[in-house]
C-alpha positions, 0 to 999 in steps of 0.5 A: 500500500505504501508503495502504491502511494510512493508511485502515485505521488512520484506520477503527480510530481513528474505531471506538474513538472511536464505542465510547467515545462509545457506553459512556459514558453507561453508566458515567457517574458519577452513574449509579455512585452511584445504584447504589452509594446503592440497597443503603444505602438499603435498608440504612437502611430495614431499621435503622429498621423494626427501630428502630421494631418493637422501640420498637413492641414495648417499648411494647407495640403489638404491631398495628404491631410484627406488621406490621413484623417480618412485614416484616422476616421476609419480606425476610430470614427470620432466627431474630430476625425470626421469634422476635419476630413469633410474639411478636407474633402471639401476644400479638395471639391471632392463633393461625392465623397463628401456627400458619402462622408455624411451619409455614414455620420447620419447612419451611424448617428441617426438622432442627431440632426446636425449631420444632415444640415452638413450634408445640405452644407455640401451640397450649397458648396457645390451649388445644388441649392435644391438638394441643399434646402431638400435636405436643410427641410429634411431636418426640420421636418425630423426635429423632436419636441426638445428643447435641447435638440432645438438649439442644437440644430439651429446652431448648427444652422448657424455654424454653416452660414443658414441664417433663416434656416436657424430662424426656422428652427427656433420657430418650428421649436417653439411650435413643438414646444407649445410654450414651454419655451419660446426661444426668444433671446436666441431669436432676438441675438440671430436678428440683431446680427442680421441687422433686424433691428425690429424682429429683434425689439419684437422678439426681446418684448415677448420674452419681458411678458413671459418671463418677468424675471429677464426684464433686467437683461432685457433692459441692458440688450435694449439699452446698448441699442439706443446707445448706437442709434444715432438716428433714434430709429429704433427707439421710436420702434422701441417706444411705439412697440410698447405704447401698442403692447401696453394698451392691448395687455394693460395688465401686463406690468412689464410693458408699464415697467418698461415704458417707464424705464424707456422715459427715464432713458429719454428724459421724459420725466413726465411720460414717467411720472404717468405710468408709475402713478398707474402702476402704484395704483393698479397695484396698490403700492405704498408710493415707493416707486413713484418715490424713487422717480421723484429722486431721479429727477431732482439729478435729472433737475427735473424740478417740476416733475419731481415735486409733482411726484412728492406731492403724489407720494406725501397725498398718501398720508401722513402715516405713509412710510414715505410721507416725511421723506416725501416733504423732504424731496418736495421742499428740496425740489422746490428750493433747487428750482428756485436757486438754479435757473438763471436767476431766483426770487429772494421772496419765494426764498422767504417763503420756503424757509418758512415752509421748512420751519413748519416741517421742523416745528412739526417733525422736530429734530431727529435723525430722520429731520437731518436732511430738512435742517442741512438743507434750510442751513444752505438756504439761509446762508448762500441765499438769504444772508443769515449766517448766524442761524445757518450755523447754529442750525448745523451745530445742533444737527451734529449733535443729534443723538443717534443720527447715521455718521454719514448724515453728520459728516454731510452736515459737517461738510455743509458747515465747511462750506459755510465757514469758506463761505465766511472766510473762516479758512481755518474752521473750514479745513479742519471740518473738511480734514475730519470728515476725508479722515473719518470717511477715507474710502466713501464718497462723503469722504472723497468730497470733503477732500475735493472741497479741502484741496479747492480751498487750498487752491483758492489761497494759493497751495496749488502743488499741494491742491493738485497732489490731492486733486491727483488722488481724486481722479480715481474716486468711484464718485463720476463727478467728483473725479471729473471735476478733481480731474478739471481742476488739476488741469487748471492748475497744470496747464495754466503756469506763467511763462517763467513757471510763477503762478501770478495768474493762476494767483489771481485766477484763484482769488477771483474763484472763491470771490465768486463762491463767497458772493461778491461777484464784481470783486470777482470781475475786477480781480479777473480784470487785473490778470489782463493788465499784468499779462499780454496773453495768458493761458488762462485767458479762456478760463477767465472768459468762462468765468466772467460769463457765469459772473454775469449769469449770476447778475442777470446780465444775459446778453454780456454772458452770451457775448462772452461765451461767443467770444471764447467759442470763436477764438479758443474753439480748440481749448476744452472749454469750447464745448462746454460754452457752446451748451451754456449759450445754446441753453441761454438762447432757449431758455432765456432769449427764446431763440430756439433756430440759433439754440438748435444750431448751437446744440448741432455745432456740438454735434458735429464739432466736438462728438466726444463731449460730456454735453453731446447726449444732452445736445441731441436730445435739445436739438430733437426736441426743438426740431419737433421730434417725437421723443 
């Protein structure tokens, strides 16, 4: 038995040994590594016929580049291989084989449509238009009620130059879709890029209807086309479009809305004021928007319409939440009329600074009541010559427990400029250097800092004033940069000859006369620059200045003399434009000669397109001419 075993074992080992024997060479290793090698060759001769087909391709064989890539494509059949060897085949004008191309990719990939709007795409390039649009139509016909596909057609449309063929797709999709989805922006970005302008407008209108929450964009798309339409063709479609849609569907709120923001963008305040007044109504809303109108017209210094609209939202109640800021807006729009037309009445002064003593005596004198005592503080002192009790009325509002910092600071700049006002320099600086510190980075801060340096240009520290000037030029604040900006070049462009500053000297002291009131101190001390001087660079800035002078005096026709006179022999200098706007408003406004105004408005136009004044000119211009706007 034992035997047996010792056989049976010695049997086993002798057959595994032979096995190994056997399989050996199988696995052996430089037979593993030529397996392993095979596929990174091939690897390897891929990336280098694909090297060589787009180096082919770049410069331009496309004999050797169509024999590549059909190489690449038979081994692996992607969109890339395929997309540059149709190129090929193309550029080759080998259109059978191009054709065939695009019959394998429409077999292979039934479902996606773009294949056969190449195939059609061949058939143009070798101008078989019947075949190219039976084939474009095949594919329309095809689209599935998606969304997604949708798109990807009409941008394949696109991408192959068939403008109305992508058009054709959005609307046959929005059909399939029945309005899910309308397509409307995309439809609006392919007319505006055939230039139809009003397909566009009509397109951009029935997406602000359907969906509310694209009337932002929608603004901005609608915005960037006013901007360019020189001729206004396309806003008076605009204002059109919407007057009919609003009329049809008044209870569509974004049409009103639009209409509204269309006025605000023209200037017609009052066009604005209706349809705000009407949605608050419809709406039943607290006043807020007809409110904030109110306040974009007294920037606008739209006066008029601004007080109408307080007055609407002050009618509300005085338990309205913005029935005191409501006062507030209406009595500053009434004090800005007053103070900023060409002259102001002292008694209708008198009138309104009881008006304010009626609103503190009833609100009294909390932080919500700053803004009513900063405002009569600058009545009584700038207009009615009562300094003492201008003063004292800001004193009491900086110390007003509670009060937000920034309404103090604006109350401690106002008491700054009342000081200059004074000639207290000293007590005007340290409240302007105390606000630009405490607010570097805001713009009450960068204003306080603005009036500091003009103080300091004013007693004749011109290095120091255009250091800081020089800083202010990158404020957020628009105005307060430009004019940082316009009086650094004052003071660097208008140095002596022998590099004194005589004149600027001079130049300076007349300009805060002016601002502290004594208007023919001013004259005289602008005067003096002639007599010491043959020719100044100045000579344009104290023209300017002598005509604001006599504006202020009510002397109109030596203002229109003087701005005549620094049109027409400094008509280079920057500030031609600038009196051209300021003679075109005094013929209107004043004289009533609208044909010289017109002409006046059209010389900025044409004369000086770069001009801060040119959207304003256009407008006055268009509006004189009798335009619709």
């Amino acid at each position: 038995m034992k035997n047996n075993n010792t056989v049976v074992s010695t049997l086993y080992l002798f057959i595994l040994w032979l096995v190994i024997l056997v399989m050996t060479p199988l696995f052996s290793p430089a037979q593993i590594q030529i397996q392993r090698s095979q596929p990174s060759q091939n690897a390897r001769q891929i990336d280098e016929d694909e090297r060589l087909a787009s180096e082919y391709y770049r410069n331009k064989e496309y004999d050797k580049a169509a024999e590549l890539y059909e190489k690449l494509y038979r081994k692996n059949p992607t969109h890339y291989y395929y997309t540059f060897y149709l190129y090929c085949l193309l550029q080759l004008e080998d259109y059978s084989e191009a054709v065939k191309l695009t019959d394998k990719q429409i077999k292979r990939y039934p479902g996606q449509l773009k294949f056969l709007v190449d195939k059609g795409y061949v058939y143009t390039q070798m101008g078989d238009t019947r075949n190219a649009d039976k084939t474009f139509n095949e594919a329309l016909e095809q689209l599935p009620a998606n969304q997604a596909l949708i798109s990807e057609l009409a941008n394949s449309f696109y991408l192959r130059g068939q403008m109305d063929k992508a058009i054709a797709a959005y609307k046959h999709g929005r059909e399939l879709l029945k309005g899910a989805y309308g397509f409307h922006i995309e439809l609006a970005n392919l007319y505006k890029l055939g230039g139809n302008y009003n397909e566009m407008t009509d397109e951009l209108l029935d997406e602000a209807g359907e969906n509310p929450s694209s009337l932002t964009r929608i603004q901005n798309q609608l915005q960037s086309m006013m901007y360019d339409d020189e001729e206004g063709t396309f806003t008076d479609y605009l204002w059109t479009s919407l007057l009919r849609r609003s009329q049809k569907d008044p209870d569509n709120i974004e049409y009103s809305e639009l209409l509204m923001w269309l006025s605000i963008q023209q200037r017609d305040f009052g066009f604005a004021l209706v349809q705000a007044k009407s949605i608050d109504r419809r709406y039943n809303e607290d006043g807020s928007r007809v409110f904030d109108l109110g306040r974009i017209c007294l920037n606008n210094k739209d006066y008029v319409t601004a007080s109408e609209a307080f007055s609407y939202v002050m009618s509300k109640g005085k338990d309205n939440l913005y029935y005191l800021p409501g006062l507030i807006g209406l009595l500053k729009s009434k004090y800005l009329k007053v103070t900023n037309g060409l002259g102001y009445d002292e008694q209708e002064l008198l009138i309104l600074e009881k008006d304010y003593e009626e609103a503190m005596a009833t609100f009294g004198k909390y932080p919500e009541t700053i803004e009513l005592m900063k405002d009569l503080a600058h009545i009584r002192a700038f207009y009615l010559g009562k300094l003492n009790e201008a003063v004292q009325t800001l004193q009491e509002a900086i110390v007003i427990p509670g009060a937000p910092p920034v309404q103090v600071a604006e109350c401690k700049t106002e008491l700054g400029d009342i000081y200059l006002f004074m000639g207290e320099v000293w007590e005007a600086t340290l409240l302007y250097s105390q606000v630009e510190k405490a607010f570097k980075n805001d713009p009450v801060g960068h204003e306080a800092r603005l009036k500091n340096a003009k103080l300091t240009f004013y007693i004749g520290e011109f290095e120091w004033a255009k250091a800081q000037l020089d800083v202010l030029k990158a404020a957020t604040s628009k105005l307060i940069a430009n004019d940082a900006m316009q009086l650094s070049l004052l003071i660097g462009d208008n140095k002596d000859a022998d590099s004194s500053t005589i004149g600027l000297t001079y130049y300076a002291r007349a300009d805060l006369l002016l601002y502290q009131n004594k208007p023919d101190l001013a004259l005289q001390t602008l005067d003096s620059i002639y007599q010491v001087n043959l020719f100044h660079p100045l000579f344009d800035d104290i023209l300017m200045k002598k005509a604001e002078i006599m504006m202020s005096k009510g002397e109109y026709n030596q203002a229109d003399s003087l701005l005549d006179h620094l049109v027409k022999n400094f008509g280079y200098d920057i500030l031609a434009d600038d009196a051209l706007y300021k003679r075109a408003r005094l013929q209107e406004e004043h004289f009533g000669n609208k044909a010289l105004a017109m002409e006046l408005y059209q010389q900025i136009l044409l004369n000086y397109p770069g001009s801060l004044f040119t959207v304003e000119a256009r407008r006055k211009y268009r509006e004189l001419r009798g335009d619709d706007i």
